[in-house]
C-alpha positions as a Markdown table, in Angstrom:
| # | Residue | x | y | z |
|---|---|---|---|---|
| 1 | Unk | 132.4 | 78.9 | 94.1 |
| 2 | Unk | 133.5 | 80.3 | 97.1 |
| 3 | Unk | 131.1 | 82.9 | 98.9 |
| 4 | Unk | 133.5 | 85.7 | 98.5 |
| 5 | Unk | 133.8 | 85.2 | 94.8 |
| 6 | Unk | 130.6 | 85.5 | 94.5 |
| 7 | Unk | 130.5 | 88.6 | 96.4 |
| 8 | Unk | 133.3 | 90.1 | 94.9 |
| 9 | Unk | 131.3 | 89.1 | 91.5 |
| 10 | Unk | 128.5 | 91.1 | 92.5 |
| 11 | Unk | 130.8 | 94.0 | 93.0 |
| 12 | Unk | 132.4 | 93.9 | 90.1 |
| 13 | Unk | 129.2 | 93.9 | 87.5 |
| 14 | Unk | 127.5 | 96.4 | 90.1 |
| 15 | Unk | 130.8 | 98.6 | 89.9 |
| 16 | Unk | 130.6 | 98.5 | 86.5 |
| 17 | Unk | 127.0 | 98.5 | 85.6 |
| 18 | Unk | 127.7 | 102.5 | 87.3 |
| 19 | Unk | 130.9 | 102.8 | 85.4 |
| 20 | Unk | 132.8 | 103.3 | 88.2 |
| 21 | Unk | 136.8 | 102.2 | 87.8 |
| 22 | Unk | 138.1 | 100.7 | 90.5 |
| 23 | Unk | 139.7 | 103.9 | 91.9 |
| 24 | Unk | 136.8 | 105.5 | 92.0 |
| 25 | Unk | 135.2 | 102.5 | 93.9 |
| 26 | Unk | 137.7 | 102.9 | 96.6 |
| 27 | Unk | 137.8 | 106.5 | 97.2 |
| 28 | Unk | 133.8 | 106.3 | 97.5 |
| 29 | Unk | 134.2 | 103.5 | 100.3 |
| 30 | Unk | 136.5 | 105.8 | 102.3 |
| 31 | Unk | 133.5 | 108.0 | 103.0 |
| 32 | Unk | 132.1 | 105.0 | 105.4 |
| 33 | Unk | 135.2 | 103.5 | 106.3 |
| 34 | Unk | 138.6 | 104.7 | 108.2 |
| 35 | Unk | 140.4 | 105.0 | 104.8 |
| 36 | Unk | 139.6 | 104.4 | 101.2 |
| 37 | Unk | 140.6 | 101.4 | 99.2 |
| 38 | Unk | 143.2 | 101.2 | 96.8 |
| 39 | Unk | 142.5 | 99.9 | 93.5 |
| 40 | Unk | 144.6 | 97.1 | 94.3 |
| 41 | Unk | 142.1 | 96.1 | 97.1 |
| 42 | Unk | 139.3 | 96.5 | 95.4 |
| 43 | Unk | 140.6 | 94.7 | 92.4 |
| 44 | Unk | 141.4 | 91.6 | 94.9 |
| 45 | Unk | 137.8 | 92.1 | 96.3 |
| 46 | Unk | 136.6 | 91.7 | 92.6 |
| 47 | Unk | 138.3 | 88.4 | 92.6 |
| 48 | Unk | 137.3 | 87.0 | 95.7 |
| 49 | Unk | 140.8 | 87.0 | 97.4 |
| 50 | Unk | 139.7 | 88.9 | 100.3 |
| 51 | Unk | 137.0 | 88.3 | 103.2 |
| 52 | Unk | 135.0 | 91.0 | 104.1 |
| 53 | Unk | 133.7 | 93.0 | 107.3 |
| 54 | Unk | 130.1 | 93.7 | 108.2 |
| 55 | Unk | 131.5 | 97.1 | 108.1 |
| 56 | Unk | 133.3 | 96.5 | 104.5 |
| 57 | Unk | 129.7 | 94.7 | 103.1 |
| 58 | Unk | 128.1 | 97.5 | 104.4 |
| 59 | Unk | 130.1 | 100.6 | 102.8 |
| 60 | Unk | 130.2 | 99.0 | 99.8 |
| 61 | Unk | 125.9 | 98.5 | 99.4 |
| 62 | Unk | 125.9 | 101.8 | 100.4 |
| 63 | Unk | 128.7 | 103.1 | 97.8 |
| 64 | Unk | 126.8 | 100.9 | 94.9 |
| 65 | Unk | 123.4 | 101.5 | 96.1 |
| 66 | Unk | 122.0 | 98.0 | 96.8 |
| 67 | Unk | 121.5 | 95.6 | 99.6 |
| 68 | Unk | 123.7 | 93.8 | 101.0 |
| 69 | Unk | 121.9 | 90.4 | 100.5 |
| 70 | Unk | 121.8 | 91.4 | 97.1 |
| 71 | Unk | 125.5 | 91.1 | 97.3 |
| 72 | Unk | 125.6 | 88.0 | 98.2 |
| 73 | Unk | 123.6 | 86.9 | 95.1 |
| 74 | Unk | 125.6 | 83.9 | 93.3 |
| 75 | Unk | 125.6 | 84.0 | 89.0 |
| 76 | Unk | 124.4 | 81.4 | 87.4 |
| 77 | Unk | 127.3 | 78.6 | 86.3 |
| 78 | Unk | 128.7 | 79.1 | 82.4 |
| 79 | Unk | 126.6 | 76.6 | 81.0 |
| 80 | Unk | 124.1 | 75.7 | 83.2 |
| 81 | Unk | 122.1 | 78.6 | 83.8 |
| 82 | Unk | 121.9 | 77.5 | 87.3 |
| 83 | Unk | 123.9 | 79.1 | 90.1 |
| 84 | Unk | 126.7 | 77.6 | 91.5 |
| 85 | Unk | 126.9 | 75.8 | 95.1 |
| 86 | Unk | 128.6 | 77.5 | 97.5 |
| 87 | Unk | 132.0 | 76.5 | 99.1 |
| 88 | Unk | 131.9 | 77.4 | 103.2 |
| 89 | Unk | 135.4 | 76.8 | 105.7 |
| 90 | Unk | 133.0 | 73.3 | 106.4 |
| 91 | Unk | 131.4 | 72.4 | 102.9 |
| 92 | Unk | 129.3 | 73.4 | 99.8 |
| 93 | Unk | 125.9 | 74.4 | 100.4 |
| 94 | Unk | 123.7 | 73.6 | 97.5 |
| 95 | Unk | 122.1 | 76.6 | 94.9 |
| 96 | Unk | 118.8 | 76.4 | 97.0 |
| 97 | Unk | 120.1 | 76.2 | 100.1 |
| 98 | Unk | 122.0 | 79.4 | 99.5 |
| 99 | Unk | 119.3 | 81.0 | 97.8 |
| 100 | Unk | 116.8 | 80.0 | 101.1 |
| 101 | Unk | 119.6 | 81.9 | 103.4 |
| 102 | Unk | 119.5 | 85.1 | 101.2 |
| 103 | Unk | 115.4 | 85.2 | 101.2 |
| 104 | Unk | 113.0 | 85.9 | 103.9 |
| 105 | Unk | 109.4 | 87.1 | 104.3 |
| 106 | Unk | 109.8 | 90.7 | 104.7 |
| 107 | Unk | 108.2 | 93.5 | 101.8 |
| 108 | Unk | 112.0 | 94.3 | 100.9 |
| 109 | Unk | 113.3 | 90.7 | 100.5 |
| 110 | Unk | 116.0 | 90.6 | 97.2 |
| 111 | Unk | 114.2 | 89.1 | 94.6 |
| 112 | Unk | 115.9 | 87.8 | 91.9 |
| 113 | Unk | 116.3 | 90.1 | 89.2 |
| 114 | Unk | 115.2 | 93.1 | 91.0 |
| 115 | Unk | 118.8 | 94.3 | 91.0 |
| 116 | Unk | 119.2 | 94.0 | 87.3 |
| 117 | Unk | 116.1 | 96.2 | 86.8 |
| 118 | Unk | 117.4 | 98.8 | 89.5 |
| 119 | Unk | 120.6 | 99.4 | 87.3 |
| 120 | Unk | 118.6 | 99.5 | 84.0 |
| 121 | Unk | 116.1 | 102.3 | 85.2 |
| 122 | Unk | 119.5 | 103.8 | 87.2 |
| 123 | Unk | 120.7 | 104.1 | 83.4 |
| 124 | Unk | 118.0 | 105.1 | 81.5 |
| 125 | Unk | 117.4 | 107.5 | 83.8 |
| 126 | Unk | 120.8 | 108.8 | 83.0 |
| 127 | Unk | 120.0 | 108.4 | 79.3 |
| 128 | Unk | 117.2 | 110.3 | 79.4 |
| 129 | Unk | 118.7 | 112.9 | 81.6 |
| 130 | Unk | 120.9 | 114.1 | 78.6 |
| 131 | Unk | 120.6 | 117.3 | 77.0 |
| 132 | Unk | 119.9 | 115.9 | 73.5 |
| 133 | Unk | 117.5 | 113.3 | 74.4 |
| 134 | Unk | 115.5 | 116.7 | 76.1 |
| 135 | Unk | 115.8 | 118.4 | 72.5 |
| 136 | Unk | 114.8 | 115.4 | 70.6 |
| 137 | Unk | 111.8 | 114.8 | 72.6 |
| 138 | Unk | 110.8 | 118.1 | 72.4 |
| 139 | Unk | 111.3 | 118.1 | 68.6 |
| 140 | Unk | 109.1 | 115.0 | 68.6 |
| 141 | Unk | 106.0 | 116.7 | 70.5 |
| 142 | Unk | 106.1 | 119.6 | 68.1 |
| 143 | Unk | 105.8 | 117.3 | 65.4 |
| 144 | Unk | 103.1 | 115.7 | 66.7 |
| 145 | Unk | 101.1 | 118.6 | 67.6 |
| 146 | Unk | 101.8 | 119.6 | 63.7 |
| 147 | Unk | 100.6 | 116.4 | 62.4 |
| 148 | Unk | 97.6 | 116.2 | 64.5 |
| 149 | Unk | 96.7 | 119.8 | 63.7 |
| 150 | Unk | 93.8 | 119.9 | 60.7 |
| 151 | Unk | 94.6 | 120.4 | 57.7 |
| 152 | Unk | 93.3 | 123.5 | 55.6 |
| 153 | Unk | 90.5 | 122.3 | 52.7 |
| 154 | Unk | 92.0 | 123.4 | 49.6 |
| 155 | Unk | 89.1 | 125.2 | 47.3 |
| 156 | Unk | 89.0 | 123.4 | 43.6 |
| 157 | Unk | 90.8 | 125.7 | 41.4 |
């Protein structure tokens, strides 16, 4: 797999995971760059048929609220469960390599599936953001507080 495939990879499922089209993608990266994208170019990004700027990588983390090393993060292989190498101008770097290059010692270091928890709490927080949700807990808490209430002894009649 080449590196920007598996950039462009990571854009796609991020882009999505935010249900974002690819329009809206764009127009969002010409807030940090001279001009948006069209959804052609980001479709090509998607795909890998494009290389990328420090300035591009960095609009788009910033646009799909990650890092950019998390952008870089290569999926596993169908199959294998094991991410593909990595194909560079000069050769394939192996699955460990690649992942050594992408870790280091600091507190903020990508772990792996840290990004895959960041867009689950991103969505359940939208979830439970929702009007209805709001009602239904609040239903819920009154009918607890009614069920934990005392009940009344009846007198034998």
């Amino acid at each position: 797999m080449r590196v920007e495939e598996a950039i462009g990879a990571q854009i796609a499922r991020l882009r999505e995971a935010r249900r974002m089209s690819l329009s809206q993608l764009g127009e969002a990266l010409g807030r940090y760059l001279e001009r948006p994208w069209s959804r052609q170019a980001v479709h090509q990004a998607e795909r890998g048929r494009r290389a990328f700027t420090a300035a591009e990588l960095a609009a788009i983390a910033l646009v799909l609220d990650t890092s950019v090393p998390a952008l870089f993060l290569a999926e596993p292989e169908p199959g294998s469960g094991e991410p593909a190498g990595i194909d560079l101008p000069g050769g394939t770097v192996s699955p460990e390599e690649y992942r050594g290059i992408l870790l280091h010692d600091a507190k903020d270091a990508p772990l792996d599936g840290i990004e895959e928890l960041l867009v689950a709490l991103h969505d359940i927080g939208e979830v439970l953001s929702r009007p209805t949700l709001a009602r239904l807990a609040k239903i819920g808490r009154v009918a607890e507080q009614v069920a934990s209430r005392p009940t009344p002894a009846r007198s034998p009649a």
